[in-house]
N, C-alpha and C positions, 0 to 999 in steps of 0.2 A: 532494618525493615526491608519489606520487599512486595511483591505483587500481592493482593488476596489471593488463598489457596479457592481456585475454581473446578470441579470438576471437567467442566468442558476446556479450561485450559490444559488441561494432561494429556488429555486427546488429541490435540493442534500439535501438541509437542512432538507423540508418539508419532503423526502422519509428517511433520517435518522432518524427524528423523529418518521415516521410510524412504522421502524423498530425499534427502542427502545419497542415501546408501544406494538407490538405484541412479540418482547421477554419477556417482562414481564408477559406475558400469560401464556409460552411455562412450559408445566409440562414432558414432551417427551423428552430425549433428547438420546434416539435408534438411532440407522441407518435406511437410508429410501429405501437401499437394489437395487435403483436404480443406484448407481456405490459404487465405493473402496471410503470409507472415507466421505459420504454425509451422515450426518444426518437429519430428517426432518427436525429439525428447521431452515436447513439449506432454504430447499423446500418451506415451512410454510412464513416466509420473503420473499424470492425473489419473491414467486408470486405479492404480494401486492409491491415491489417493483418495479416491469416490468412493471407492469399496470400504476403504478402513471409515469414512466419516457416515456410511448410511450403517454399516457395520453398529455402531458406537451411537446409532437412534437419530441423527441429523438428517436434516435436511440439506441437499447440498444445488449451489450454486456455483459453477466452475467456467472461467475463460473458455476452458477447450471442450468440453463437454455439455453445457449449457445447467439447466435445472433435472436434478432427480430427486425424488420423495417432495413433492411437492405439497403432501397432506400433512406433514411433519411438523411442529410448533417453530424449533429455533431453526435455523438454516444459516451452515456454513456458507460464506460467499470468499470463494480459493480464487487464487493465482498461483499455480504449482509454479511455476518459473514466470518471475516476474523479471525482467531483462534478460529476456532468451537469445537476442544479439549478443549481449555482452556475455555471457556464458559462451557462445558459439566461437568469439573471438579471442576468448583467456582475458577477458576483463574483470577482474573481482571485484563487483559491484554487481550480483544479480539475487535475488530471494523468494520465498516462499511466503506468501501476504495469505493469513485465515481471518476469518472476523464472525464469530457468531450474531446471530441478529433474531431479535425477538419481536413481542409485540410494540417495546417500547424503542425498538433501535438496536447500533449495535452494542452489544453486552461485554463481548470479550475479543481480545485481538493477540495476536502474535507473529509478527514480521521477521523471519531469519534471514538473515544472510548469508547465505549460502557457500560463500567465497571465504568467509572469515569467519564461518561460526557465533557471529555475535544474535543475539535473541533480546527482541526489543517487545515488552508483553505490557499488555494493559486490561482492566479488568473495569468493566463502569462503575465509578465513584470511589478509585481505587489506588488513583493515579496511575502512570506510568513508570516502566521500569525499564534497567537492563542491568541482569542480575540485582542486587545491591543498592543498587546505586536509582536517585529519582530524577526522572528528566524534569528538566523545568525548562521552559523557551526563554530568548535571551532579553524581552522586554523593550525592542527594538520599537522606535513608535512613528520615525519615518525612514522615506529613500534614503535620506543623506546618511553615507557610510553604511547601509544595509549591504549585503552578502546575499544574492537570491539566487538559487534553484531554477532553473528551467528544463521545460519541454518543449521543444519548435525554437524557431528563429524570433530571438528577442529582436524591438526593435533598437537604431541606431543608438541613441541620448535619452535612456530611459529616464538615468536620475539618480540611479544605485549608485552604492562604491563598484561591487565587481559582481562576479555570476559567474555560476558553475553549472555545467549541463551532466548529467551523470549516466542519466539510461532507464532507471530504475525507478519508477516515482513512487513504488511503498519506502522503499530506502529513500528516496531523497524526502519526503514529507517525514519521514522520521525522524528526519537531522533536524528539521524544523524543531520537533518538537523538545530536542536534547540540545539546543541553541545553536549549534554550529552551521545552521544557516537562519538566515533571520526570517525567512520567508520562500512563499516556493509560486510560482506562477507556469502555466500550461497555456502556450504560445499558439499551439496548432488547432486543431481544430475538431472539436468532438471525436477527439481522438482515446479516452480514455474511458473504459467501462468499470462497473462499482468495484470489481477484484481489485482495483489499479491503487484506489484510495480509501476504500472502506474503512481497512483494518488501521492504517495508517491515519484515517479522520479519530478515530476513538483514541490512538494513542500522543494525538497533536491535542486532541481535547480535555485528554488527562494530563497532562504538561501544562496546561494554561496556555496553549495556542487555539487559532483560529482558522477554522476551515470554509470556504464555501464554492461556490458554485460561481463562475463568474456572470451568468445568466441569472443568477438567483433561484433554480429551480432547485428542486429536494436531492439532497447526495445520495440519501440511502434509501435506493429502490431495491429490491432484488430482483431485475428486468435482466434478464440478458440482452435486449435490443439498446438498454437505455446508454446512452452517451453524457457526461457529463466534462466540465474545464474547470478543474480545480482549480482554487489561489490560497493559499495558506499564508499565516504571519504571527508574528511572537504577540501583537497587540491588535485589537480594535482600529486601531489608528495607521498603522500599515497596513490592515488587512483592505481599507478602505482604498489608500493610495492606490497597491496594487493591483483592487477591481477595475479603477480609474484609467490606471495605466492598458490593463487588456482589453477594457471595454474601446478603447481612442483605437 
């Protein structure tokens, strides 16, 4: 078994692929002095990426670019380079997060990682996948001996067994939902917009993980202003802890 066959999944594929192929170009990897934290390469990708997704009937919403085809039904919401530190430094933990979103949410996702090739796809009610194989989250139900994921400076004596900071939070929310962390929490501070976790909430959701907002407010806007602080976890019951924990 494997993903449903989605037409708009073939599309995600073909613009991740574009974007592999022109980072392997990229000898630049300065700032492109057009906001805080945008490198060109950041710039460099999404152009050829916007083109192929309005190209292909979408609507798109992009970190570096904001909203185009606004009158459009589904709307891709991109992250061409999701850990653009870690790419600028030779860190292989960096990717490309798509996530189609309709009227009823997001529909279709595909997270690659771009360091290693690996392709993490989800399809609403479809499960999740990579290649072959189905993610399932690890059923963890509290702190005690959890494994978490962060963003920002955890505090001292959380509670967890250990923690991992990675760089990348479509990647690290994806391990959530293939078990190999049991949850993921974002420390800092509305620091993270819908590119960052869209695509990666649809494929924690198709795994039988748990996403939300630590404010409680809605994940899936397609705002480019909007800021959200995700907390992810394998159960109900850690998901609860770890709001606990960030909310103190």
């Amino acid at each position: 078994m494997s993903v449903p066959a989605d037409p708009a999944l073939t599309v995600l594929h073909r613009v991740a692929d574009e974007v592999a192929r022109r980072l392997g170009t990229i000898t630049d990897w300065g700032m492109s002095g057009v906001r805080p934290g945008q490198y060109l390469a950041d710039v460099a990708v999404d152009d050829v990426a916007v083109e192929m997704l309005l190209d292909a009937g979408f609507g798109v919403l992009s970190e570096e670019s904001g909203r185009s085809g606004p009158e459009r039904d589904r709307v891709v919401v991109i992250d061409p380079i999701d850990g653009s530190t870690n790419a600028s430094r030779g860190v292989p933990w960096f990717a490309t997060a798509l996530c189609v979103v309709d009227d009823a949410g997001p529909a279709v996702a595909l997270v690659v990682n771009q360091a290693s090739g690996q392709r993490i796809e989800a399809v609403r009610g479809g499960g999740a996948w990579i290649g072959e194989r189905r993610l399932v989250a690890s059923g963890r139900r509290s702190l005690d001996g959890a494994v978490v994921g962060v963003n920002g400076r955890p505090p001292a004596d959380p509670g967890w067994w250990q923690f991992r900071a990675f760089g990348a939070s479509a990647l690290d929310l994806a391990l959530v939902a293939g078990g190999s962390l049991d949850g993921f929490i974002d420390f800092d501070v509305e620091a993270h917009g819908v590119w960052d976790f869209l695509a990666s909430t649809l494929i924690c959701t198709e795994a039988g993980a748990h996403v939300t907002d630590a404010l409680g407010r809605e994940l899936a806007v397609v705002d480019h202003d909007a800021r959200r602080t995700p907390v992810a976890a394998a159960t109900p019951e850690l998901l609860d802890a770890l709001v606990a924990l960030r909310q103190a």
